[in-house]
C-alpha positions as CSV (number, residue, x, y, z in Angstrom):
1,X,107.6,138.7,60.9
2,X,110.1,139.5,63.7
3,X,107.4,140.7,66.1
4,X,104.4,138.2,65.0
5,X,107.0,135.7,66.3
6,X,108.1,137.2,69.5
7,X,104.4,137.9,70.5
8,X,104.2,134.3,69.8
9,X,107.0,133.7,72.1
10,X,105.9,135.7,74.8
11,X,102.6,133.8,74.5
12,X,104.5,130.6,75.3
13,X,106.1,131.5,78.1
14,X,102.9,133.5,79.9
15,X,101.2,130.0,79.4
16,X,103.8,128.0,81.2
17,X,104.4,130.6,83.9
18,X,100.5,130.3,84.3
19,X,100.3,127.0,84.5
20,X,103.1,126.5,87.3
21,X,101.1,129.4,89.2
22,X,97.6,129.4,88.3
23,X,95.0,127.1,90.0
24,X,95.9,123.9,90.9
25,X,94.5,120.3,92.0
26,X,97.2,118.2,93.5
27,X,97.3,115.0,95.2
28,X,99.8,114.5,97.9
29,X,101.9,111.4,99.5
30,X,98.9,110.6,101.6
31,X,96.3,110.5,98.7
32,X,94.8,113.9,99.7
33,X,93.0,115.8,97.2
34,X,95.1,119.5,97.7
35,X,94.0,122.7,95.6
36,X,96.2,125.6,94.8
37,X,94.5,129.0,93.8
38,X,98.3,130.0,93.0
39,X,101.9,129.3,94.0
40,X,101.8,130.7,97.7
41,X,104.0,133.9,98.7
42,X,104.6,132.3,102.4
43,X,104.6,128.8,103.4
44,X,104.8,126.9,107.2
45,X,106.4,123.7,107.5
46,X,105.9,121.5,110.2
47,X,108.7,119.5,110.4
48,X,112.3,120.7,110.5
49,X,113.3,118.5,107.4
50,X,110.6,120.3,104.9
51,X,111.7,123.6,106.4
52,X,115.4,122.5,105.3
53,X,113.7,122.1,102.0
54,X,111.5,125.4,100.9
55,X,115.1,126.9,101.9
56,X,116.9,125.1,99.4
57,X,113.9,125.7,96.6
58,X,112.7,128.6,97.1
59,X,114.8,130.4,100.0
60,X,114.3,131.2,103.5
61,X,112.4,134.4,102.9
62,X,108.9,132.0,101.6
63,X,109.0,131.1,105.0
64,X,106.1,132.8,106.7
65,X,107.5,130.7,110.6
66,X,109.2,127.7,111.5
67,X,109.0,125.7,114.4
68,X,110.6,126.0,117.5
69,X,112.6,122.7,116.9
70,X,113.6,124.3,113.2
71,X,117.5,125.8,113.4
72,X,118.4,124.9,109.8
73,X,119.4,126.8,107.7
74,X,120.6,129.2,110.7
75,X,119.0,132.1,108.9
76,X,115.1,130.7,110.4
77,X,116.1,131.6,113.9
78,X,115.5,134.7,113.0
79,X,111.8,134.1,111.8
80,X,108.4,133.7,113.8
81,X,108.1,130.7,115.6
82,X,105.2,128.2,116.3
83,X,104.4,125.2,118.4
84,X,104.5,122.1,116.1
85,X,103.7,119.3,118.5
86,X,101.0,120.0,119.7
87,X,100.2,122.1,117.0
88,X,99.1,125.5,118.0
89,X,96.7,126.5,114.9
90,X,95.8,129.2,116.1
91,X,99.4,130.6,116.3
92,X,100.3,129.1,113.1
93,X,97.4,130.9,110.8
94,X,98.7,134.1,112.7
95,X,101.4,133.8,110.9
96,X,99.1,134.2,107.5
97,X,101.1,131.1,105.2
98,X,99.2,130.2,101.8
99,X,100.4,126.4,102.6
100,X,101.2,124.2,105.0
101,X,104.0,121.4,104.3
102,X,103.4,118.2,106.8
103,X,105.7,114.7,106.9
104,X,103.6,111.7,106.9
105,X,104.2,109.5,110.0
106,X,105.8,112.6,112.2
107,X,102.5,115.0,111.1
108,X,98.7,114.3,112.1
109,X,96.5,113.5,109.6
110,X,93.9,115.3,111.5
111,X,96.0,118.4,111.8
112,X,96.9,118.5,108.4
113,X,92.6,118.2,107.5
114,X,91.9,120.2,110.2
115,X,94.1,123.2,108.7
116,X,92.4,122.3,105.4
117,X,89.1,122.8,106.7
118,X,90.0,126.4,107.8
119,X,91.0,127.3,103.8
120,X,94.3,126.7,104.8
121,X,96.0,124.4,101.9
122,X,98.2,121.5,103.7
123,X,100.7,119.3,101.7
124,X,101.9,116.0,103.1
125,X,105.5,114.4,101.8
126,X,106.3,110.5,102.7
127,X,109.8,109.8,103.1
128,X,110.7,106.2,102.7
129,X,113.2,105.8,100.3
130,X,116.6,108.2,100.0
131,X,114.8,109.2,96.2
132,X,111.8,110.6,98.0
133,X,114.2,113.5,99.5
134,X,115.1,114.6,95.7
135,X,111.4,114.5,94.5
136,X,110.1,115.9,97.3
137,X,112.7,118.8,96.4
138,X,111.0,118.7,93.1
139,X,107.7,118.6,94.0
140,X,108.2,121.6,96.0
141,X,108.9,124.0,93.0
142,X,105.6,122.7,91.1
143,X,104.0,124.1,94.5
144,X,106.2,127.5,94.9
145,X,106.6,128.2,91.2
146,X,110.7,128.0,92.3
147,X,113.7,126.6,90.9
148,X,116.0,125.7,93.4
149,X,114.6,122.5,94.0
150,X,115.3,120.9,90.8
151,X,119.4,122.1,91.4
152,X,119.2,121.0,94.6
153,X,117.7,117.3,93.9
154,X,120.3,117.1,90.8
155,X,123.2,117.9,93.3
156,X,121.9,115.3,95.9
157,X,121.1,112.6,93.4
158,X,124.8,113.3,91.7
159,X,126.5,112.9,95.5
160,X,124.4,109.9,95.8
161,X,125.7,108.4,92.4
162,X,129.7,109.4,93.2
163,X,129.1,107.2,96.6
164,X,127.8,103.9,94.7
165,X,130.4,104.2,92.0
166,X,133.1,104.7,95.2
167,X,132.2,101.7,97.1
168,X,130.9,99.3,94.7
169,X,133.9,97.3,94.0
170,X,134.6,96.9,98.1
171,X,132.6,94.1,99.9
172,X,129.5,94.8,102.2
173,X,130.5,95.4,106.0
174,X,127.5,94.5,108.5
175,X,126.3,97.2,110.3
176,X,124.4,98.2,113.0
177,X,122.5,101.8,112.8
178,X,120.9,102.8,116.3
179,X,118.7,105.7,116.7
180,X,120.2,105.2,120.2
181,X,119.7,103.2,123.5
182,X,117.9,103.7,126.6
183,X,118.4,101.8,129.5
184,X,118.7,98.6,127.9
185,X,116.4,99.3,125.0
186,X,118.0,99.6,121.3
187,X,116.0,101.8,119.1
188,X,117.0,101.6,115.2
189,X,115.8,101.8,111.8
190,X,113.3,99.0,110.0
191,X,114.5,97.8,106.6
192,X,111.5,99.9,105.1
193,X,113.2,103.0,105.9
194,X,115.3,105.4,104.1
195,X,118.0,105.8,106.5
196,X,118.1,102.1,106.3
197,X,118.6,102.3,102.3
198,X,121.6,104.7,103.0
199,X,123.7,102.4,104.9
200,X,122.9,100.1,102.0
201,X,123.8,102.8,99.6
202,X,126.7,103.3,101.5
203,X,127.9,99.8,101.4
204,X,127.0,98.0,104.4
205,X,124.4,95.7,105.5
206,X,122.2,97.0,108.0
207,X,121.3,94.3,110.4
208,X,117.7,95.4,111.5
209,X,116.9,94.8,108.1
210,X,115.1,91.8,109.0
211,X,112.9,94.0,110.7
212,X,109.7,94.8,108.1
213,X,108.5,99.2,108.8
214,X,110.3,102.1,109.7
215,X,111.3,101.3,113.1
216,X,112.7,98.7,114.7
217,X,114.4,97.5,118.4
218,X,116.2,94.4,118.5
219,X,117.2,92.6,121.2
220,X,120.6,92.9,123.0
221,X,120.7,89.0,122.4
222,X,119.5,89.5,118.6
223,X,122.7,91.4,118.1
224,X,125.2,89.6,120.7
225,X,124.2,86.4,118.0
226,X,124.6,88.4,114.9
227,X,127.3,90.7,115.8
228,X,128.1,93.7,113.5
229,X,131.2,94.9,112.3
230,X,130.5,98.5,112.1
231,X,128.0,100.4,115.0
232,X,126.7,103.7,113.5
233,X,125.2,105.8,116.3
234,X,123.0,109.3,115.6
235,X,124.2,111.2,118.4
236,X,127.7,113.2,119.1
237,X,130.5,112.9,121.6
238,X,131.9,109.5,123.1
239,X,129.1,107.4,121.7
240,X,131.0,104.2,122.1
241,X,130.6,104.8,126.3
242,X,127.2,106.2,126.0
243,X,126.1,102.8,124.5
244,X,127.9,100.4,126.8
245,X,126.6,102.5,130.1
246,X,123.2,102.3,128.6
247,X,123.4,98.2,126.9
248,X,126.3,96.7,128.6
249,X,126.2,93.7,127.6
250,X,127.3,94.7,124.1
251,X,130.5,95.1,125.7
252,X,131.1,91.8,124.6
253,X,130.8,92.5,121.0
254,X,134.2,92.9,118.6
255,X,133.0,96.3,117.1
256,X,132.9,97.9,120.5
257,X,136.2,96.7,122.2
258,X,138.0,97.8,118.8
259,X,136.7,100.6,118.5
260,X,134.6,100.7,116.0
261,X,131.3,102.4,117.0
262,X,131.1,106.0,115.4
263,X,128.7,109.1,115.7
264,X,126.8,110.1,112.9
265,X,125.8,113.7,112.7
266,X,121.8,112.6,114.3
267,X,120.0,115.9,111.7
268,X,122.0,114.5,108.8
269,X,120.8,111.0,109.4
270,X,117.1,111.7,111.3
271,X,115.8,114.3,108.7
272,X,115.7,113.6,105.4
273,X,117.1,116.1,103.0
274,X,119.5,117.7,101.3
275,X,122.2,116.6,104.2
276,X,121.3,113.6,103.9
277,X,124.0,112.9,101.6
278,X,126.6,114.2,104.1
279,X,125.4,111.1,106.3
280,X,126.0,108.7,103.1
281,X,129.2,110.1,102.5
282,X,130.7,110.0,106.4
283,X,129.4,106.4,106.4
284,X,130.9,105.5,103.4
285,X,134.4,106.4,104.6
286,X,133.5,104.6,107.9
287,X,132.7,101.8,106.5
288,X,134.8,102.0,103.2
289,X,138.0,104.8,104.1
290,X,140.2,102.4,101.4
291,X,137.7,103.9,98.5
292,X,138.3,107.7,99.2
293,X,141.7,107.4,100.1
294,X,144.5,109.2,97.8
295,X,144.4,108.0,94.2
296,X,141.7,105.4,94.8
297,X,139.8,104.9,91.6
C-alpha cells in the first residue's frame, strides 16, 4: 500500500514538472502567439530591466549574454555581451539562447518577429502599471521552470503594501517627476505610466498626470501656473542646479528656492523591477519623512 501510493505520488509530481517544462503555447503582452518546446537552459534579454529579472528568478547563470547597457546584478559584467539597439542578430544567436525576453515600447516588434522567424522563441513584457513588474517576475518562472520569481514578486508586492499603509493617513504632496531637462525642454512621465503610479503609491500627486500615455513634456509655463511642492529628478549629484541651468525660469518656483528638488536613483525609477520599490520607498520619505520617522505608527 505504502509503495502503490508513493508511485502514485511520484506520478504527480513528474506531471506537474512536465507541464511547467514540456511544450508550450504562450501568448505574450503584445498578443503574440509564443511556443515553448521546453523551459530554455539560456535566455537573452534585451532590455537591462528583464535582465534584472531572469537574475532574480532564475539566476545569473540562465543568462546566455546581456547587453552592453546591462550592469545589474554586477555579476553580468562578466557575461558575453551584445549590441541591443540596433540589435546585432547575428551576434545575439552566437550566443545560442533558447529565448529572447523583449519590453514592449523600448523593443521592435520586428526584431522580436524577426528572431522568431529564425526558430528563435521571443517573449515580450508591457510595463505599465507598478503590478506588471511582480507578474512579469511570475510569468518568468512559467517560462524558466524557476522559482525565484514568485519570492521575488511576494517580496516586492509586500514592500509596496508597507509603503501605502505608511503614508496613507498623511495628505497628498504635488509633485513633479522629470525624466530630466534639456535646454529648456522638460521630459517626464504620462499619467499612463508606472513610474507615474509610484509617486501616487508613494503619496503624491504627480502633476503630468493630466497628460494621457507614457510620456509627457510640459511646458515651463504649465508648471510656473501649477507649481509643485516636491521636484523628483532621475539623475544624481546637484540636480537642483542642473535643472535651473538647463529651465531657468523655474527658478521662480517655491520647491526650487527651498530646496526641495531631490535625485532619484534614475535605474531604480527608469527600469522597472525589483528596485523599483527602493524608488517608492526614497520617495516616500521625501515626500512623507514624518511617516518613517522613530515610533511613527
Amino acid at each position: 500500500m505504502l509503495l502503490r501510493a508513493f508511485a502514485t505520488a511520484l506520478a504527480l509530481v513528474l506531471a506537474a514538472c512536465g507541464s511547467e517544462t514540456g511544450p508550450r503555447d504562450l501568448t505574450d503582452d503584445l498578443g503574440r502567439a509564443v511556443q515553448l518546446e521546453t523551459a530554455p537552459d539560456k535566455v537573452v534579454a534585451l532590455a537591462p530591466n528583464l535582465t534584472e529579472m531572469v537574475a532574480a528568478a532564475a539566476g545569473v547563470e540562465r543568462l546566455a549574454g546581456v547587453a552592453i547597457a546591462d550592469d545589474f546584478p554586477p555579476e553580468v559584467e562578466a557575461l558575453s555581451e551584445f549590441q541591443s539597439y540596433p540589435l546585432d542578430r547575428e551576434r545575439l544567436v552566437s550566443l545560442g539562447p533558447g529565448l529572447v525576453l523583449g519590453t514592449v515600447g523600448v523593443n521592435s516588434p520586428q526584431d522580436l518577429d524577426a528572431l522568431a522567424s529564425l526558430g528563435l522563441p521571443a517573449y515580450a513584457f508591457a510595463f505599465q502599471e507598478v503590478a506588471d513588474i511582480p507578474r512579469a517576475l511570475r510569468t518568468l518562472d512559467t517560462l524558466l521552470a524557476s522559482e525565484g520569481g514568485h519570492a521575488a514578486a511576494a517580496a516586492f508586492e509586500a514592500r509596496v503594501a508597507a509603503v501605502r499603509r505608511a503614508t496613507a493617513t498623511f495628505p497628498t504632496r504635488s509633485v513633479l517627476l522629470l525624466i530630466g531637462a534639456d535646454n529648456g525642454t522638460l521630459f517626464a512621465f504620462g499619467r499612463d505610466s508606472y513610474a507615474s503610479e509610484v509617486v501616487r503609491l508613494a503619496g503624491g500627486d504627480n502633476l503630468t498626470d493630466r497628460f494621457p500615455g507614457d510620456a509627457a513634456q510640459p511646458s515651463v509655463e504649465q508648471i510656473l501656473a501649477s507649481p509643485p511642492e516636491v521636484i523628483l529628478v532621475a539623475g544624481s549629484g546637484d540636480v537642483r542646479r542642473q535643472l535651473v541651468e538647463s529651465v531657468p525660469a523655474l527658478a521662480a518656483l517655491t520647491a526650487v528656492q527651498e530646496g526641495r528638488v531631490y535625485a532619484v536613483e534614475p535605474d531604480h525609477i527608469l527600469r522597472p523591477g525589483p528596485r523599483t520599490a527602493d524608488a517608492l520607498e526614497a520617495i516616500a520619505r521625501l515626500l512623507h519623512p514624518e511617516a518613517f520617522a522613530a515610533g511613527a505608527a
